[in-house]
C-alpha positions as CSV (number, residue, x, y, z in Angstrom):
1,X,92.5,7.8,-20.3
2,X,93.2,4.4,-22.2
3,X,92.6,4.2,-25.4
4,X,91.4,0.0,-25.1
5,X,89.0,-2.0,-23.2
6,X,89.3,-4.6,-21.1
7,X,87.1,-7.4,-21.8
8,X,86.2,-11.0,-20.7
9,X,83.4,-13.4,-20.5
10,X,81.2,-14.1,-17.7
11,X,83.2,-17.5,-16.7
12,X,85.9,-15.0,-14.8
13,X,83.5,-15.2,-11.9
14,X,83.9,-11.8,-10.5
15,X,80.6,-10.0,-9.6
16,X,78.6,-6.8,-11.4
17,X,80.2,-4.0,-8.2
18,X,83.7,-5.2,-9.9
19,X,83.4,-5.0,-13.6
20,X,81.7,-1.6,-13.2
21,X,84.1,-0.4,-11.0
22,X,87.3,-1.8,-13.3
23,X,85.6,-0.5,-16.2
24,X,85.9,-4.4,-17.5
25,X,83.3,-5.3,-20.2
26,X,81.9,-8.7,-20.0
27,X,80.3,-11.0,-22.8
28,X,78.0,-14.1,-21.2
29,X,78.6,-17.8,-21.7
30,X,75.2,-19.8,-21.1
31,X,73.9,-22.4,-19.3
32,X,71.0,-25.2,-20.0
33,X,69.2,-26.6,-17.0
34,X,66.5,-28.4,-17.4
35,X,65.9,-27.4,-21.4
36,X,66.0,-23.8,-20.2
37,X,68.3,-21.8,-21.9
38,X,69.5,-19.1,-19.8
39,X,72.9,-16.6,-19.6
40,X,75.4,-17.2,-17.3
41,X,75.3,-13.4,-15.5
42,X,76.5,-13.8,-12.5
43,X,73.4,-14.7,-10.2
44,X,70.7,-12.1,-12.5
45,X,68.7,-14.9,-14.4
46,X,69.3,-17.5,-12.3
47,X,70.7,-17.4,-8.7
48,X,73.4,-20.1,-7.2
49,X,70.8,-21.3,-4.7
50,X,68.1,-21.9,-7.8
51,X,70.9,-23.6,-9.9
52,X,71.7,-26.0,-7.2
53,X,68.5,-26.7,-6.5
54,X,67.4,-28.0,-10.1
55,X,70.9,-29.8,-10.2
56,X,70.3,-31.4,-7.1
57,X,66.5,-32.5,-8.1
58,X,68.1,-34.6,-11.1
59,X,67.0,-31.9,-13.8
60,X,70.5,-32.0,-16.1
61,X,72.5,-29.1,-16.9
62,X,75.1,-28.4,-18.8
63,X,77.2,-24.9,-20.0
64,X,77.4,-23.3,-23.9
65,X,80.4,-21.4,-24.9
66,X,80.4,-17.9,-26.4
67,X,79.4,-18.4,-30.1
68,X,81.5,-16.3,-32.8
69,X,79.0,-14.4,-33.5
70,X,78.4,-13.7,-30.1
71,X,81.7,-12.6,-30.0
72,X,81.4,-10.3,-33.1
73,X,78.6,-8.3,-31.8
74,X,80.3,-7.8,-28.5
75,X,83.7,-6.9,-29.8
76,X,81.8,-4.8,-32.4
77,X,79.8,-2.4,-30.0
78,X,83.7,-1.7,-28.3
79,X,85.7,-0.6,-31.8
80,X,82.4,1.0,-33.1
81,X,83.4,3.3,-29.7
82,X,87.0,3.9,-31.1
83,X,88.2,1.5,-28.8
84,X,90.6,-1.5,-29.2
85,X,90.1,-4.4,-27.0
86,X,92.2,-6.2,-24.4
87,X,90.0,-9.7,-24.5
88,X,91.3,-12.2,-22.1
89,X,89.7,-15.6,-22.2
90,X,88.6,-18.5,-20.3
91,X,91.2,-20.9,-20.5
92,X,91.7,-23.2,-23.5
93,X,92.5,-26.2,-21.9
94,X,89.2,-26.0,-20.3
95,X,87.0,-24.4,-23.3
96,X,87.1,-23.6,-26.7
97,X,86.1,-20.1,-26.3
98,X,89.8,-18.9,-27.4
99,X,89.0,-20.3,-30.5
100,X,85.8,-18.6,-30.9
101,X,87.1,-15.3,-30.3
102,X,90.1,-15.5,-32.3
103,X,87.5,-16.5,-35.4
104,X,85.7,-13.2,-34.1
105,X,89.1,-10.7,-34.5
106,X,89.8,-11.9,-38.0
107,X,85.9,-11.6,-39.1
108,X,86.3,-7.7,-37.5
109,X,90.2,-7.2,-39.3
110,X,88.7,-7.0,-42.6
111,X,86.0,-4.6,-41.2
112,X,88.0,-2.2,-39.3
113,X,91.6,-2.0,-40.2
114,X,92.1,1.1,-38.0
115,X,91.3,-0.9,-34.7
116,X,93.4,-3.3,-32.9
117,X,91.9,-6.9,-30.9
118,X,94.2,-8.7,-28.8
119,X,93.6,-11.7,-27.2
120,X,95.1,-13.4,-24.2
121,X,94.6,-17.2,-23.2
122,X,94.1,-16.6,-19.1
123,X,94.9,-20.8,-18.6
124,X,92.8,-19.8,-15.7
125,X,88.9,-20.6,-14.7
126,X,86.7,-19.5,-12.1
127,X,87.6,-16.4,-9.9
128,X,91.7,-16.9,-10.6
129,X,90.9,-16.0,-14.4
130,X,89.2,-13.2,-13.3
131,X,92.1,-12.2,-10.9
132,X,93.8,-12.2,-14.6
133,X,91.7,-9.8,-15.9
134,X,92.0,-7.8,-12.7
135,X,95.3,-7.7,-13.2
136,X,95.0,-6.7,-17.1
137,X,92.6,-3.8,-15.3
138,X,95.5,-2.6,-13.4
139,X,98.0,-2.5,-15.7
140,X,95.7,-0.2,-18.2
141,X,95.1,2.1,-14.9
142,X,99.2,2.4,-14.6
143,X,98.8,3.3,-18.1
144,X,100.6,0.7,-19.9
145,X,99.6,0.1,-23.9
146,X,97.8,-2.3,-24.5
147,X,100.5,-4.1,-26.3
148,X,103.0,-3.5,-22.9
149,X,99.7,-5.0,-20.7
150,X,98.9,-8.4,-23.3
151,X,103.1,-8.9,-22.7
152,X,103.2,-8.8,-19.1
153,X,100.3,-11.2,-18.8
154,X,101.5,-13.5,-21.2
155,X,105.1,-13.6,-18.7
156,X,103.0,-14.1,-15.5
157,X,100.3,-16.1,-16.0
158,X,102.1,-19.6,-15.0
159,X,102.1,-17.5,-12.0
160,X,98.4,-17.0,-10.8
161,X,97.3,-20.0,-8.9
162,X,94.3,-21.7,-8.5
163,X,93.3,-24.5,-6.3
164,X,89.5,-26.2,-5.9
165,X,88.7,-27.8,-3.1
166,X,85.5,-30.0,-3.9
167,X,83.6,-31.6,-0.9
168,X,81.1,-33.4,-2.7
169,X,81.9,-35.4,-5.8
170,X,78.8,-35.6,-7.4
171,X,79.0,-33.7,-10.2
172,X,83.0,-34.1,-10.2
173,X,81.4,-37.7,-11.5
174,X,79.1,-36.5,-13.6
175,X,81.3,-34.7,-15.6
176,X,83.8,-36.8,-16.0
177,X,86.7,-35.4,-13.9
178,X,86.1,-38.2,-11.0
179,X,86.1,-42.1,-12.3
180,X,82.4,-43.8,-10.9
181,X,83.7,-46.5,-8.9
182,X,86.5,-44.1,-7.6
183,X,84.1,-41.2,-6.5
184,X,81.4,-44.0,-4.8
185,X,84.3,-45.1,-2.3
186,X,84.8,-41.4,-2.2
187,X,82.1,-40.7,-1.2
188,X,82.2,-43.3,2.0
189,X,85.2,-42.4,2.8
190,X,84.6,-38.6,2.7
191,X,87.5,-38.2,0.8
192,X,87.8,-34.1,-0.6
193,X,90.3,-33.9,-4.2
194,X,91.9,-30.8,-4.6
195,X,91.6,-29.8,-8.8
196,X,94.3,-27.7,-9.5
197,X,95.6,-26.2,-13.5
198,X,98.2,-27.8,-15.6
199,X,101.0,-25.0,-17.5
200,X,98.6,-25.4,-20.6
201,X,95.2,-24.3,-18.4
202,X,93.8,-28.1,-18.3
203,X,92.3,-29.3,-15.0
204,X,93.8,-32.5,-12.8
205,X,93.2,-34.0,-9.7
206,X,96.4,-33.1,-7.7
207,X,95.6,-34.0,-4.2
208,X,92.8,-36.2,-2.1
209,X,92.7,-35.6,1.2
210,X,89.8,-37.3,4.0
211,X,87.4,-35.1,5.4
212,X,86.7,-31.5,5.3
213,X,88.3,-29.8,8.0
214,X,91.7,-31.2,6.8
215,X,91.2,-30.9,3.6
216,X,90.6,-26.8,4.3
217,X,94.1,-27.2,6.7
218,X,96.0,-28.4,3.4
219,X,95.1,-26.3,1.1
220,X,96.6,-23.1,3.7
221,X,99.8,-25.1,3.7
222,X,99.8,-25.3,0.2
223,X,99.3,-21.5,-0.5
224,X,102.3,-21.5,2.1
225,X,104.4,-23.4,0.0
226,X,103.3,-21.8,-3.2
227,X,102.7,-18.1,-2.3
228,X,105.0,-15.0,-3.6
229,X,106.8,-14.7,-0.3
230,X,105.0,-17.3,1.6
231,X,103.5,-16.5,4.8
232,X,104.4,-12.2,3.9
233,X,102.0,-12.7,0.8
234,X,100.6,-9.6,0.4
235,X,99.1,-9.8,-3.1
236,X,96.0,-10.5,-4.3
237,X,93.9,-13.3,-2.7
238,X,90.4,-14.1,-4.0
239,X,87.9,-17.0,-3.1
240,X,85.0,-18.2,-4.9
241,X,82.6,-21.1,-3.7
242,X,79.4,-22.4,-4.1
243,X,79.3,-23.2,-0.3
244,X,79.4,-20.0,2.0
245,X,80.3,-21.9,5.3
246,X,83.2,-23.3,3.3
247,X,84.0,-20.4,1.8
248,X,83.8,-18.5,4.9
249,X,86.4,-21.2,6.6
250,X,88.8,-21.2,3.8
251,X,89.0,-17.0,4.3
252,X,89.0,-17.1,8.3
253,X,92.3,-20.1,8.0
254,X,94.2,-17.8,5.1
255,X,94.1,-14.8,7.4
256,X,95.1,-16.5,10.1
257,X,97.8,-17.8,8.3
258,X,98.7,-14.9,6.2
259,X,98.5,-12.1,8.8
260,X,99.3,-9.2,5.8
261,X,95.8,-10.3,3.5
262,X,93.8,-9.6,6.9
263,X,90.7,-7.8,6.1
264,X,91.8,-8.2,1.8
265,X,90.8,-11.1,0.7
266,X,87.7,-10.9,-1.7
267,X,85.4,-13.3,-1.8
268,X,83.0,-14.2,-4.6
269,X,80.3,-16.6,-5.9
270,X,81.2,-18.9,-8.0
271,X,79.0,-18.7,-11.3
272,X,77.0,-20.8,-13.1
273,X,79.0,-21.7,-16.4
274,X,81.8,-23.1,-13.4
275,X,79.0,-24.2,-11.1
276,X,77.4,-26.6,-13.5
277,X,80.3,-28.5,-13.9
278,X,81.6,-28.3,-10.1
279,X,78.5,-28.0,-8.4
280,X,77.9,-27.6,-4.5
281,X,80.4,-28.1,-2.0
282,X,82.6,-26.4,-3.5
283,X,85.6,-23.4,-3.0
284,X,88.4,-22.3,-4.9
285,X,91.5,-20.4,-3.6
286,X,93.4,-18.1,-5.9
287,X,96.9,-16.3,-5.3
288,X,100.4,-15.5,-6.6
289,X,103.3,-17.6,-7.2
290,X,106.7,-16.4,-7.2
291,X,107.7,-14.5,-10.2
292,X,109.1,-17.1,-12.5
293,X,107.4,-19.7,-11.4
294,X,105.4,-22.4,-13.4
295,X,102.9,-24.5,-12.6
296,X,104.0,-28.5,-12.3
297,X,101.7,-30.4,-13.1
């Protein structure tokens, strides 16, 4: 058995069956809506649906980070086990929560020399940061140290892809990732951007394509191009979306196209911390690259 724990916070968008089943342990960010603080757990406090619904009805919302001291008492419960931690974060270039932890791990040094915290920056959001903390599960399960597991992640994560596909730009607006003026004649011409990660874990706008149904068709031929082995991938595929026709279209076109990830794609919701700032509409693809690879944009 390992002698470390795998740990992340809530924003890896997996669901409760997962984490259980990995043996993951997960610290929650939070989110505001409508002055009501609640914690992002994955559909528990507040479901998808309710979310949308408040968002939708003009009450604001907005996500809060993992304090420090949020942080310290989570860590804190794991080395008081015997435990060191594996902690993989959200990514930097989208939150500060790296920051927060690392503040956490030199707080706990002092307090127990004998343990070990390490900390890896995903670059990931959503469901593709969670298939990096996936991965960090099955690396522990082959029985690599913990040290041997933070390495290999480190090397590969230029090579876990993530594309959103956003079909309403509402909240794309809102939060400042979509211009006004740009997302109103957006809107009229039902045009669909595709938000991709840079190599330091910062979203951009790489593509905008008009309407839905080819906007879905693109992003297959981009997994196509992009995928370890193209149109053989056989590693992981997840999907997370706040849209569950979408969703379900996005998964039916990849198996098509990918005839080895029939019946082994997982799909998830997306959660709230993500949600807030994406909002309906919405679903995100997440796969392999070829080893090597790096992200250019």
């Amino acid at each position: 058995m390992a002698d470390y724990v795998i740990s992340c916070c809530s924003t890896a968008d997996l669901d409760h069956a997962r984490y259980e089943k990995r043996d993951i342990r997960v610290v929650p960010f939070h989110i505001v809506v409508g002055g009501d603080d609640l914690e992002d757990d994955i559909g528990v406090t507040i479901t998808q649906e309710e979310l949308f619904r408040r968002m939708l009805s003009g009450e604001e919302a907005h996500s809060s980070q993992v304090t420090t001291g949020a942080y310290i008492e989570h860590f804190e419960k794991i080395l008081l086990e015997g435990k060191d931690i594996l902690h993989v974060t959200l990514s930097s270039g989208i939150s500060g929560t790296f920051n927060s932890a690392t503040q956490a791990k030199n707080e706990l040094a002092e307090k127990y020399p004998d343990r070990k915290i390490v900390l890896v920056d995903s670059l990931n959001g959503s469901s593709g940061y969670g298939m990096v903390v996936d991965a960090a599960a099955d690396l522990r399960d082959e029985g690599k140290s913990l040290e041997d597991a933070a390495a290999w992640l480190e090397a590969h994560l230029q090579e876990f892809n993530t594309w959103v596909l956003s079909t309403d730009l509402t909240f794309l607006i809102r939060g400042g990732r979509v211009k006004p003026v740009a997302g109103a004649i957006g809107k009229i011409l039902n045009i669909c951007p595709f938000v991709t990660l840079t190599k330091t874990g910062s979203l951009t706008v790489a593509e905008k394509v008009r309407n839905k149904k080819k906007a879905v068709g693109r992003l297959v031929e981009i997994m196509k191009q992009r995928a370890k082995g193209g149109e053989n991938y056989q590693g992981k595929c997840f999907i997370s979306h706040s849209d569950e026709a979408l969703g379900a279209e996005l998964k039916a076109q990849v198996e098509k196209a990918f005839p080895q990830l029939a019946g082994k794609i997982e799909t998830f919701l997306v959660g709230g911390t993500i949600g807030v700032h994406l909002g309906p509409g919405t679903a995100v693809l997440f796969f392999m690259g070829e080893e090597g690879s790096v992200r250019d944009f």
